[in-house]
N, C-alpha and C positions, 0 to 999 in steps of 0.2 A: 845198629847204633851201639857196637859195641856190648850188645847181649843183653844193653839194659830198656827193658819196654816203655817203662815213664822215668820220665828225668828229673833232673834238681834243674830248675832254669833261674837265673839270675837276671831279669828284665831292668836294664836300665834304660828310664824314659823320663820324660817332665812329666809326669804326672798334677804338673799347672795348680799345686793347690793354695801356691800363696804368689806374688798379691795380688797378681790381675785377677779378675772373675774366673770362675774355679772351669776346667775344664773338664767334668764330667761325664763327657758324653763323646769322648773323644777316642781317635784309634788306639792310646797307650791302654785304655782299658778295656777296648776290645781283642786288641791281641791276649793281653791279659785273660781275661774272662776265656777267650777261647784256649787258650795252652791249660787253664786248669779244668775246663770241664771235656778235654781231654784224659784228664786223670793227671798229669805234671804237678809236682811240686813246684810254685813260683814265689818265688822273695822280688819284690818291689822294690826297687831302689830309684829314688825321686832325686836324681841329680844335680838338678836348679835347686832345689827346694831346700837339698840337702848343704850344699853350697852357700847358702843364705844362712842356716844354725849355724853354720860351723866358726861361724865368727861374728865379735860383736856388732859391728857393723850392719851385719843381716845385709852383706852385697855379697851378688853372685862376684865380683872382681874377686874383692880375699877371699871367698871360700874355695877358688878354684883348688890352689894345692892341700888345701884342708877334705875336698870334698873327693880326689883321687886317691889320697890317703887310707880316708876310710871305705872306698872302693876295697882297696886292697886287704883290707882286716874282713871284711864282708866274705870277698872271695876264701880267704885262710880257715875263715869257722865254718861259711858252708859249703863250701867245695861242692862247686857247682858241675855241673854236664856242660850246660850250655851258657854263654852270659852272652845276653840279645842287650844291642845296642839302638833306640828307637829317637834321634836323635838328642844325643849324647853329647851335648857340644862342648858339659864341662868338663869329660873324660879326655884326658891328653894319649895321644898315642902310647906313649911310653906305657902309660900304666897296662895298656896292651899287652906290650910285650912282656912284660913283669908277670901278668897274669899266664900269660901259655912257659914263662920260666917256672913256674911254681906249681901248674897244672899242664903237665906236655900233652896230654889226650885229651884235654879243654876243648871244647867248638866256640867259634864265636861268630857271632853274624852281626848286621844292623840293617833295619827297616827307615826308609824316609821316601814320604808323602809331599814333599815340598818337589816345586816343578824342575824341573831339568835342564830350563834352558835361561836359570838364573848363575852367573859365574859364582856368587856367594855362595849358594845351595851346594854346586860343583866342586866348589873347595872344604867345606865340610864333610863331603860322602871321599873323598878323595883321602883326606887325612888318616882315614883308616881303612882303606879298601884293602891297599896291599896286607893287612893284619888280622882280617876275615876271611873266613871260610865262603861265607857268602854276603852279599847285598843285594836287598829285595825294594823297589821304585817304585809311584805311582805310575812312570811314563814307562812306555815298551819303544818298540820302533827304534829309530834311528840314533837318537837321542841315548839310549839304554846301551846301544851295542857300542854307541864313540866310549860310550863311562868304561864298559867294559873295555876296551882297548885290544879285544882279542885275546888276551891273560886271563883276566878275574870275572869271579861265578857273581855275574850280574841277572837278575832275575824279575818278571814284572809282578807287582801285589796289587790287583783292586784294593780300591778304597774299602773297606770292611764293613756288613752292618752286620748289629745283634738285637735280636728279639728284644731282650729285655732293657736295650737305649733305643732302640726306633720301632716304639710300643704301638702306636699309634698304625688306625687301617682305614685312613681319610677315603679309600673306595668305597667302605660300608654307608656312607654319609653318602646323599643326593644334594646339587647346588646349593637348595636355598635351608639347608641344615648348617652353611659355613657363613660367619661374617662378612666373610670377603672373596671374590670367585678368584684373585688372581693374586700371589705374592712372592717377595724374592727379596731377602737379605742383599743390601748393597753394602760393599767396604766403600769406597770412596766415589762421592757422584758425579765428580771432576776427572775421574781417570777415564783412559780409554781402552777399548775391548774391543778384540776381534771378534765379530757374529755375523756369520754367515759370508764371509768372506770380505765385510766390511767394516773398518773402523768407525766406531761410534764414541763420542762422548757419550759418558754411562747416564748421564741424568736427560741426553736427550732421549735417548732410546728409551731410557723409561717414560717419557712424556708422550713419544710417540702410542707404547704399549697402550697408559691412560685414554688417549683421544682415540685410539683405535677402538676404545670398547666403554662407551659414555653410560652403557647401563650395568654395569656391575661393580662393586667395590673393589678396590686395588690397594694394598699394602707393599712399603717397600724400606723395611726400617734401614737407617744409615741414610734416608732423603727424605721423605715423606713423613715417617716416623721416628723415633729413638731409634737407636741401635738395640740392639737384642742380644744376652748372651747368656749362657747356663741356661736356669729355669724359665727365664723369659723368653730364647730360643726355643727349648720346646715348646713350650705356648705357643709362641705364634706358630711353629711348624703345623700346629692340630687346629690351627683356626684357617688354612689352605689346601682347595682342591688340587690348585693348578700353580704349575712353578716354571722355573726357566733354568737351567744349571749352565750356571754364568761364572765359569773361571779364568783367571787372568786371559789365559789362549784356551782358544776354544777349537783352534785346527792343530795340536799337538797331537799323535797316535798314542790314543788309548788314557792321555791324562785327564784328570780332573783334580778341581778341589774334593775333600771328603764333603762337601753339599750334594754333592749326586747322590751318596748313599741315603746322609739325611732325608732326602725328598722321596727317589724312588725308596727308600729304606721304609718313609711313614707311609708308603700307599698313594702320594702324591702323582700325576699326573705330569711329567716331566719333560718337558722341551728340550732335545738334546741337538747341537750342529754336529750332521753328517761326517764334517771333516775331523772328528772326533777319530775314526772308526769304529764308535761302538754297534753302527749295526752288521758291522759282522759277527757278534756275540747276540746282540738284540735285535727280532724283529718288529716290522715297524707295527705289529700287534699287542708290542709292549712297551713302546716307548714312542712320544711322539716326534720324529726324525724333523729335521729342516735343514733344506741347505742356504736361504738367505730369508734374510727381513722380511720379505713379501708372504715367503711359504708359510714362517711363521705365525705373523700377524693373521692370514687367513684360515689355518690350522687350529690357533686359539679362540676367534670368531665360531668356528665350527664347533669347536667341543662344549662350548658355552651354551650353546644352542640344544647339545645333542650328548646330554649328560650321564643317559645310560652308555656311550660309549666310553666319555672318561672314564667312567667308572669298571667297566670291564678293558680298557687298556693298562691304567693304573693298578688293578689286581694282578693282572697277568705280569708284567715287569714287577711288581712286589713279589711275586712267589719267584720269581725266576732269578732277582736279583739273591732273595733272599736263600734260594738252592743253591747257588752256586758260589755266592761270595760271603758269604756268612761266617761268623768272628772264628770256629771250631774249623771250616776248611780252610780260611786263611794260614791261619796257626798249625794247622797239619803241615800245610804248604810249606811255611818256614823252614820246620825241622826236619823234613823228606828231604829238600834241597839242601838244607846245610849237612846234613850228613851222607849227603848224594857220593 
């Protein structure tokens, strides 16, 4: 790394602190957190956020060329090692290459956890790919290698957890220490999901879940309940044993939403589809595998019943997530590859 052991890193990310509900608990400050208990020097640069000051309005629209501006004043005082781009959406290329014109030994990378097999997502990671050193995906497989195109250092990043956001060790708790045996943030109850290799309306599949299991309580904000988000999400994450990691596609290699981390991350007992591939990383000792509706439903029956097993599957995929994909080896991973 050019002889220097810890670096100046420049993270530009949303740091979401204004106006939607604040995102807290999110990957921009888990990478964060991990680059500096590293030992790294890291400056924060809130791009949306910042984008919204920079003019009267408070709209990301006019802040755009106000907010690459002072990109660029940022880079000139602190003359960064590395400037990580975590989606960055109001950073324009050009400012890019401006940036390696005024620092030519500059590294630059960017990280994005949005899926891979949206054209929109495609066209954002694309804008600056040829301008990086590296690009680091939630998705691996087939998907990761088309982005790379055979040219550009495309690379896969699990979703990241850290101790001190996914505090919580729902194993230590027995069933009827928890409100509710069974829960799962829904985004929209109308859309549809592949599970288990079948499309479901999401608000059936959760009704079916509900009749599948008439003696235990079931939460499922965004249908049943409010929606959840900040502090309220972690709350309900520590009021569930047992969860479902339910993201757009569920047979994509190796994606997820970051809800995998949050669940296995709290010690949650977590229902993953096979067509994932995650149990080639995990065994089925630490996660509970399914390959369709049926396995599932019967798999959840089961552990309801038989809750010193949740409880030692749950811990076992908590320590192993949290060995291996934790915010400090994520953030090593970045900058080994980007200066690979």
């Amino acid at each position: 790394m050019q002889g220097v052991s810890k670096l100046r890193i420049l993270h530009v990310t949303n740091y979401s602190l204004t106006p939607k509900p604040p995102g807290y608990f999110g990957v921009p400050y888990k990478i964060t957190n991990g680059l500096i208990r590293l030992g790294h020097n890291v400056l924060p640069f809130a791009d949306r956020d910042m984008a919204r000051y920079l003019n009267i309005f408070k709209s990301r629209k006019f802040g755009r060329k106000p907010v690459n501006r002072k990109l660029l004043e940022v880079v000139s005082e602190f003359v960064p090692d590395l400037v990580l781009f975590g989606h960055a959406d109001m950073i324009e290329p050009d400012t890019l290459r401006k940036i390696r014109e005024e620092l030519p030994t500059v590294k630059l990378a960017q990280w994005n956890v949005d899926p891979l097999f949206t054209p929109d997502n495609i066209d954002r990671i694309n804008s600056k790919i040829d301008l990086v050193d590296a690009t680091f995906c939630s998705t691996s497989g087939p998907l990761l290698e088309k982005l790379s195109q055979g040219k550009y250092n495309t690379y896969f990043m699990p979703n990241p957890v850290d101790l001190s956001i996914e505090r919580h060790r729902n194993f230590e708790k027995s069933l009827d220490q928890f409100p509710f045996g069974f829960g799962m943030a829904v985004g929209n109850p109308n859309g549809i999901r592949n599970i288990g290799g079948e499309d479901f309306i999401v608000k059936n599949l959760i009704n079916e879940i509900i009749q599948s299991q008439p003696d235990i309580r079931t939460i499922f904000p965004g249908f049943t309940a409010p929606n959840v988000t900040g502090k309220q999400y972690d709350e309900f994450l520590a009021q569930i044993p047992i969860s479902l990691n339910f993201s757009r596609r569920n047979d994509v290699y190796h994606y997820s939403s970051d809800r995998i981390s949050h669940t296995i991350g709290n010690g949650i007992l977590t229902f993953v589809d096979r067509a994932m591939g995650l149990n080639e990383i995990f065994e089925e000792n630490e996660i509970a595998f399914f390959s369709d509706k049926n396995e599932f439903l019967s798999k959840l029956a089961y552990f309801i019943k038989n809750d010193s097993e949740r409880q030692s599957i749950a811990e076992a995929g908590w320590k192993k997530y949290h060995s291996n994909f934790n915010e400090k080896n994520i953030a090593k991973d970045i900058i080994e590859k980007t200066y690979k």
